[in-house]
N, C-alpha and C positions, 0 to 999 in steps of 0.2 A: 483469377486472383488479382485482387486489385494492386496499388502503390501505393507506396507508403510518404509522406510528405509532412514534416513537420510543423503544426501549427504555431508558426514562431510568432505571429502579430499577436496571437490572443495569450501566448506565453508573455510576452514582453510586454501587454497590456497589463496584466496582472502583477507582473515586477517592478510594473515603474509608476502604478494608479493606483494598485490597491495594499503591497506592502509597503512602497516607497523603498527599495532596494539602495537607491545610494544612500540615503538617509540611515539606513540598516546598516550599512559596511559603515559607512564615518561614525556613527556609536560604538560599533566595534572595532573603532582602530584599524581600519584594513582600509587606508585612503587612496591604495595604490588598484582599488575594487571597485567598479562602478558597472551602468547601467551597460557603456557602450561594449566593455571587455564580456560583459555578460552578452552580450545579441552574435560577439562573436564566438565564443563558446556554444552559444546553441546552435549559431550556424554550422562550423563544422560537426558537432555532432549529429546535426540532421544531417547532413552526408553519409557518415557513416552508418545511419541510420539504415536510411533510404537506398544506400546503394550496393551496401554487405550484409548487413542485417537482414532486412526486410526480405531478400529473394530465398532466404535458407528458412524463413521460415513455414512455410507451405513444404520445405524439404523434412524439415525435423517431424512434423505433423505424420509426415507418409513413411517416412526411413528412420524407424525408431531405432535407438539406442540399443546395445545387443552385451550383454554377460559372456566371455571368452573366459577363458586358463588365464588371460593379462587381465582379469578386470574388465572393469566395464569400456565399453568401446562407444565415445560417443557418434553423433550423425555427420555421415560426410560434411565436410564446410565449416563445422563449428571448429575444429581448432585453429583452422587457419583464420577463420574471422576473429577466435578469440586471443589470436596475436596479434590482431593490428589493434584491437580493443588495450591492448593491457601496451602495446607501444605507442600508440597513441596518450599514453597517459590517462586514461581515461578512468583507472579505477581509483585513482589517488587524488583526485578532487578533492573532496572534499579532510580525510585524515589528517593528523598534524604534521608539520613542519618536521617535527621530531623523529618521523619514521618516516620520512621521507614523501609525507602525503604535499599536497599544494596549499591545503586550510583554507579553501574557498567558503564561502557560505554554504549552512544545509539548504536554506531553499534552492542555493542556484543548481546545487548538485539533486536535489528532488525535481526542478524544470529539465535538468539535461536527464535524470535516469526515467524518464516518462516515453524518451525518446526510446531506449533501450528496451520497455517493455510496451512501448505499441509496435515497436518495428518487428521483433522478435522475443514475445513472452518467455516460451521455453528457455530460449539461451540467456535470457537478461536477469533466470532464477540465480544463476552463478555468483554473476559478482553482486546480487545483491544479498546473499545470506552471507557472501565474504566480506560484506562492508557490517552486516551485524555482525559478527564473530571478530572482527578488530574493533568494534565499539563495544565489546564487552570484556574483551581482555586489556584493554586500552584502560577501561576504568577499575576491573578491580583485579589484573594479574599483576604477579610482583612484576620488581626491574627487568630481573632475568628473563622471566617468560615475554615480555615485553619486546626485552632487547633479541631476543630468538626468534620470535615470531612475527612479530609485526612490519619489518620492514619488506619483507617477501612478500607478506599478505595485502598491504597497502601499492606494491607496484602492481600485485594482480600476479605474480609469479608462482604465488602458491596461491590457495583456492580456499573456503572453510565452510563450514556446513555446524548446526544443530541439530543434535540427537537428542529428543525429549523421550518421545512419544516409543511405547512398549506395547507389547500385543496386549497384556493387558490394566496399559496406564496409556488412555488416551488422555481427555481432559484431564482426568484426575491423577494429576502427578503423585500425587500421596502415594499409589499404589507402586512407584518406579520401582523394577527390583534388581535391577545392574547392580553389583556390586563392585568395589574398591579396596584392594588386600595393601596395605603401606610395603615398601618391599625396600627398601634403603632411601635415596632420595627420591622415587617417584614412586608411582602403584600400580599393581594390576589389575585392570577393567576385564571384568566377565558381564555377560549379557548381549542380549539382542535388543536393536532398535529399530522400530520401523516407518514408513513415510519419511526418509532422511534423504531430503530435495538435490540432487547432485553428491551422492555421498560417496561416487569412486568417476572416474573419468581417467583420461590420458591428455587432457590437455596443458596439463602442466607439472611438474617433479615432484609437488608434496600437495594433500589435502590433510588440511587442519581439523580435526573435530573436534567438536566442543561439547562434551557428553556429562548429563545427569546421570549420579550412581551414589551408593550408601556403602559409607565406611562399615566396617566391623560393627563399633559404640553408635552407630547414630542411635539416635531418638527416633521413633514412629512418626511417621505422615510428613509432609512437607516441610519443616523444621528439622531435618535428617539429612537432605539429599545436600552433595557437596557437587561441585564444577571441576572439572579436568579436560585439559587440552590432551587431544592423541592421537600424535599426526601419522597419518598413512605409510609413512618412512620415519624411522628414526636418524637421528641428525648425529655427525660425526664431530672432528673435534672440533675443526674450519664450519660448525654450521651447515653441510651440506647434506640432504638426503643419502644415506646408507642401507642399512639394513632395513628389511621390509617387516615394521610393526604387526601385531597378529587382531590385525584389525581389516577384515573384508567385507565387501559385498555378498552376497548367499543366493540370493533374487531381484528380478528387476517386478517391479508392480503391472499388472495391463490398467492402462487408465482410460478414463473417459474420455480426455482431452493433455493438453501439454506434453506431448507424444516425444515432443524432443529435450526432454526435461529426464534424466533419470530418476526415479523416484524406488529407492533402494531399500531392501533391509540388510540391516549392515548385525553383521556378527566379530564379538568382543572377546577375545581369551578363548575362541577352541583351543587354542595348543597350551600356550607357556604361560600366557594370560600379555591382554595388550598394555604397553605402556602407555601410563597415563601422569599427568603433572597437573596437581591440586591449583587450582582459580583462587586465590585471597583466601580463605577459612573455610576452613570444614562448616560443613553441615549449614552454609548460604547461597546455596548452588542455585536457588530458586528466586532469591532477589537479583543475583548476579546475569542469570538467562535473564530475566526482564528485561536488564539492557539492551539484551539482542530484541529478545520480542518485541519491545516498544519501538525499538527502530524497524524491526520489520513490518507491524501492524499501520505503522504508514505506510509503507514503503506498498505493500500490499493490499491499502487504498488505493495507493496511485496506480495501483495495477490495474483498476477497476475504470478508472478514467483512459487509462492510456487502452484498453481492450475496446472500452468504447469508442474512443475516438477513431481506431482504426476499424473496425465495424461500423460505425458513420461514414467514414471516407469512401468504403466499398459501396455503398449503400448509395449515396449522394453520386461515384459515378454511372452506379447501373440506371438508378434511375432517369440519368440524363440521356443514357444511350436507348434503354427496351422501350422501344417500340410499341405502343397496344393500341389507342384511339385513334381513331379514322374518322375524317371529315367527311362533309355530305361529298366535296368532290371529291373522294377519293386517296387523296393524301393521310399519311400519318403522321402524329404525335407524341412526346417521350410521357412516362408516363408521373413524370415530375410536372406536368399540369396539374393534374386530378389531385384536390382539394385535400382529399383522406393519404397521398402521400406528403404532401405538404406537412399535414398534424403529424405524420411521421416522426416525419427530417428534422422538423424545426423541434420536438420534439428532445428527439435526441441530440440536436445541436443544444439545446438551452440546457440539459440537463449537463450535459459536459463543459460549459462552461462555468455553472454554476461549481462541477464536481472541481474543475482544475482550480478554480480563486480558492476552493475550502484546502485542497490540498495543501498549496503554496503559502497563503494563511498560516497553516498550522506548523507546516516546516519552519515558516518566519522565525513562530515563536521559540522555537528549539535553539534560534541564533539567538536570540533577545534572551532568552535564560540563560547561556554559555556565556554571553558579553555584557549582561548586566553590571552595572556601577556599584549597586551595591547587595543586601541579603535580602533586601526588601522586596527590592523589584524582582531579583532572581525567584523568587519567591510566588511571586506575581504570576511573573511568565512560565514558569515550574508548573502552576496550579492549571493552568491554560492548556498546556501541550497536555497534562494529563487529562483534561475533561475533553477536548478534540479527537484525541488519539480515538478511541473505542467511535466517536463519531465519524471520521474519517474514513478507520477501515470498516465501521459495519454498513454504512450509509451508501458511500462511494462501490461497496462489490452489491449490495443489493441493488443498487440502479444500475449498476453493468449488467445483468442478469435479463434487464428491461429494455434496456438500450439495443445488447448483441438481440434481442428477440427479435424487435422491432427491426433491425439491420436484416435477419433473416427474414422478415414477414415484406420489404418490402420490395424483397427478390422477387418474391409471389413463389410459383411451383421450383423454381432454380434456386430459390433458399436450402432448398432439404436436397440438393445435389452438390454432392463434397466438393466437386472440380472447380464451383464457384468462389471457393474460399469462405463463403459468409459460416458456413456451418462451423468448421474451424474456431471461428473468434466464439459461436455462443457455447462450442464444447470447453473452449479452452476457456470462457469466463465463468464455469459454474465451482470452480473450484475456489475461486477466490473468496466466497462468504465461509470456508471451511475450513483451509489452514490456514494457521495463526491465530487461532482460536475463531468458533466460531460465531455469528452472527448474535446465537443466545449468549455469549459468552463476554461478548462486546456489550450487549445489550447490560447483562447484568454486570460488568463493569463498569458502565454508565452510571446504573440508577444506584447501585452500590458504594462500592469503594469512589466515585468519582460526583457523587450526590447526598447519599444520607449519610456518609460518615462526614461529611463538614455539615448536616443540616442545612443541603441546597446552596449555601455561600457563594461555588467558583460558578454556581449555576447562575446567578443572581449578578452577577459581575457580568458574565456574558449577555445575560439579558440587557442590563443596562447599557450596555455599548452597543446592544445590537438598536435599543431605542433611541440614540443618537442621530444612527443612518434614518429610523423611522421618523425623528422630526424632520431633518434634511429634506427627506421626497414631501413628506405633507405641505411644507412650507412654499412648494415648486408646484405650479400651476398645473404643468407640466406631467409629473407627477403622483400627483395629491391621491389616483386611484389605486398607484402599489404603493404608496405608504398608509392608504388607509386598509390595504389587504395585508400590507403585514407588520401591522397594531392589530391587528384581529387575530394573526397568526400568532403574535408575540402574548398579548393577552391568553389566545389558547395555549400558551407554553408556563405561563406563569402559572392559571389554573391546574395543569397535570402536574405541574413538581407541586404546590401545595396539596393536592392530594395526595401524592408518591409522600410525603412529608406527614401528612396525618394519616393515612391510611396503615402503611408500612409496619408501625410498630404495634397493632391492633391485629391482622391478617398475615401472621408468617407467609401465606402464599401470593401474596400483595404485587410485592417487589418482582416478582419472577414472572407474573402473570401480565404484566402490563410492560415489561421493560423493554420488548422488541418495539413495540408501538410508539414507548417513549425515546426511545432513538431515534428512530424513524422520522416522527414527528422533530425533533430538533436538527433532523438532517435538512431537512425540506426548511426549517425556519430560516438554519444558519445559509442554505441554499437561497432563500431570500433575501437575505442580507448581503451577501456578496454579490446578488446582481440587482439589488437593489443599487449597491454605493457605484456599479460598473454603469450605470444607468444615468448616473451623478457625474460621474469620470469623463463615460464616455459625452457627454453634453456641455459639460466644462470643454472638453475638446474642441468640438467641433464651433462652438460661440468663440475660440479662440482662434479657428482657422488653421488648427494643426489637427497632424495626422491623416490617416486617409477615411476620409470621411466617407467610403464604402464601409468599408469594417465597421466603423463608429455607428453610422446608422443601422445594420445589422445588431449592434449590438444593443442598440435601444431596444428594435423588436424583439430580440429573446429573453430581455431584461422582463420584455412588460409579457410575452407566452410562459415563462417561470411564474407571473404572477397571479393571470388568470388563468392557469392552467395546469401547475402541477403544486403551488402552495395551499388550495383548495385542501388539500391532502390533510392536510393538520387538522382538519376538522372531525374527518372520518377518524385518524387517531388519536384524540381527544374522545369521541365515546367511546369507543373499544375500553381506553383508560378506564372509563368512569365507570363501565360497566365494572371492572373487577374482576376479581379472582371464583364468583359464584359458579359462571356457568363451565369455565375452563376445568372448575376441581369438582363436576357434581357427578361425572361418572367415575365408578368405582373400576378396579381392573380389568375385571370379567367381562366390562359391558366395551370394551374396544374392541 
């Protein structure tokens, strides 16, 4: 099992080249925010990272979490690490002033929780479904619940989780059947939920759940379901945990991977029925979870990036130490010579640098919508995060999928032996293309809600900007070969949304049939773009004579292996598009 080390040059290359991070804090009024207080924030978190996190993770993997008469019990190490996490301040980055958070930027707190989920996936599921469950009470619970909840939940003192998912309402919430009886000021939740990521532990006095269920009157299908907090304790009159709400754990899941992650079915009202306190309005319970899920769906891109990048790191040191080719006299050599490791590595390093600029990018814009000047721009950058988001997390877990592979393929026979650790990172990354909706799920949120209800428009907006960076390289001698690869790419992007556009409303099976390809394909564009402009950055750099010009030329090479070598990609998904929905809908049931 390798170490863990945080890539803080290529993080703080991207903060201060490709969003312009001071530039981003002085628009939003936080002048007391800049680049230098950011290198140190990622540095001590890379400590923490690297020297508590990281060793427990190979422990949570082997010593899974265990169901007792107390609840769930999580894996040795994790409560003590996840006290120096929540005294170190760590969970309150980025929340507001107001409940006691610090209001740093989302990107910088998306750069520092990359650290949290390459060092230790499993444990860093915690405070990250606790940071969506305070961005979604934050925006539509009353004062009260507010003033109850959130300041606990923002030190990290108390913990919160989402409850969607029912045995039988997975994707399709419509079918949720929890219900919610009114009973004086709050109500009682009956039902079971299941897949609910950390939904009991002991690491801390109260767990928040933030649970989907249908009043008495709702309406039918997704227009019915209301939001309710219902925490693991009920609270006394000082706010503190008391009486034990009738809200438990029932089973712990066996999973594939994330071994140190509980992933619970949580049962609602066996006895008296659990108390629950209604989110903003009845029957909005569904726009209201978006909150959480939109900040999750990044959050669990960047999981994608941060799995791979720690399955690179292992990968990059075995291959410097095994041993395999032998010279005529007799000596040997590591097997990081040989050429087919090299397309490897470099491989997976380009695709993860490409994955970390999209992340950061997209986090950017989340700051740039909350601190916009006016409705316009707000407006702008609103349309932005939404068309990213589904590219972010469907793009960034499908090439972790590729990434961790390649990290086990270049163990050779000690990939597929657990002791090495590489197996770990490709079990623990198959699950990211699958919760928080999955990959089809992303996809047809792409080409749908996020493309043909504006008529392509925020599509059309990003193209154009991404053709800016395209003049840039053409114009550089330099250059001029990834800029004319991606004008070829960009050109191939333009033609699939005008088809998605003409096609779509002719072929009901149109949209559904081609929308994973068409993700895909804008992941790898927008992936060209960002190491396009780092290409650009990194070159301004070093003609400037700053920076360390190892890194910088590094990063020209994976700028231009991104270009001739994984952007090609757009082309293969471009016919896939073209071909349509003919051959994917010509067999009938029987014949699967």
């Amino acid at each position: 099992m390798s170490e863990y080390k945080h890539p803080y040059r290529d993080a703080e290359f991207i903060l201060n080249e490709l969003v312009d991070f001071d530039a981003l804090c002085a628009d939003a009024g936080m002048e007391d925010i800049n680049a230098e207080l950011a290198s140190v924030i990622l540095t001590e978190a890379g400590k923490l990272g690297s020297d508590v996190l990281a060793p427990l993770n190979e422990v949570g993997d082997t010593q899974h979490p265990q169901l007792g008469e107390s609840g769930v019990q999580q894996t040795a190490g994790f409560a003590e690490a996840y006290q120096q996490f929540v005294e170190g301040g760590w969970n309150s980055l980025t929340p507001s002033e107001e409940y006691g958070g610090q209001n740093l930027p989302n990107v910088l707190g998306t750069a520092v929780n990359e650290i949290w989920q390459s060092s230790n996936l499993a444990f860093a599921l915690c405070p990250l479904l606790t940071q969506g469950a305070i961005e979604s009470i934050a925006h539509h619970g009353s004062d009260e619940l507010k003033q109850t909840f959130l300041p606990k939940m923002v030190t990290g003192e108390w913990t919160g989780t989402m409850n969607l998912t029912e045995p039988d309402a997975g994707s399709d919430l419509a079918a949720v059947k929890t219900k919610a009886v009114p009973n004086g000021d709050h109500y009682l939740i009956s039902g079971q939920k299941i897949f609910i990521t950390w939904g009991d532990h002991q690491m801390t006095d109260n767990v928040v759940h933030l649970v989907l269920a249908r009043l008495p009157d709702a309406p039918p299908g997704v227009k019915g379901i209301s939001l309710f907090v219902v925490p693991k304790f009920l609270l006394d009159e000082n706010g503190n945990p008391s009486a034990r709400n009738d809200a438990h754990c029932v089973s712990l899941e066996h999973k594939l991977g994330i071994h140190g992650s509980p992933t619970c079915v949580m049962s609602f009202g066996d006895n008296e029925g659990a108390v629950g306190y209604l989110v903003g309005e009845a029957n909005k319970g569904l726009a209201y979870m978006f909150t959480m899920m939109n900040h999750a769906r990044q959050g669990v891109g960047l999981q994608g990036l941060a799995i791979a990048e720690r399955s690179y790191q292992q990968a990059v040191e075995y291959a410097k130490e095994r041993l395999q080719g032998t010279k005529r006299d007799g000596s040997r050599f590591a097997i990081i010579k040989f050429p087919d490791v090299r397309r490897m590595l470099t491989q997976m390093k380009a695709s993860i640098e490409a994955m970390r600029g999209l992340a950061l990018i997209a986090a950017a814009e989340i700051d740039r919508n909350q601190y916009a000047k006016d409705d316009s721009s707000a407006q702008q950058h609103n349309a932005r995060v939404e068309l990213l988001t589904p590219i972010v997390k469907g793009w960034l877990t499908e090439l972790a999928q590729e990434v961790t592979y390649l990290g086990t393929q270049v163990h050779g026979g000690m990939g597929f032996i657990e002791e090495t650790g590489s197996a770990q990172h490709y079990r623990d990354a198959r699950i990211l293309t699958i919760y928080e909706g999955t990959t089809g799920i992303q996809a047809l949120d792409l080409v749908g809600r996020k493309t043909l209800m504006n008529d392509g428009a925020h599509l059309a907006e990003l193209i154009a900007e991404i053709e800016v960076t395209v003049s840039e390289l053409e114009a550089s001698d330099q250059f001029a070969s990834q800029g004319k690869a991606l004008r070829e790419a960009l050109e191939e992007g333009k033609t699939a949304r005008e088809w998605l556009l003409r096609n779509a409303p002719e072929d009901a099976a149109a949209a559904g049939s081609i929308s994973v390809n068409f993700m895909m394909m804008f992941g790898y564009i927008c992936g060209g773009w960002v190491m396009g402009q780092s290409a650009l950055k990194a070159q301004a750099l070093l003609d400037a004579g700053n920076g360390d010009p190892e890194f910088l030329t590094a990063k020209l090479a994976t700028a231009q292996f991104f270009s001739e070598h994984l952007l090609p990609r757009v082309k293969a998904n471009l016919a896939s598009i073209q071909a349509g929905s003919a051959s994917i809908m010509a067999l009938n049931e029987d014949q699967f």
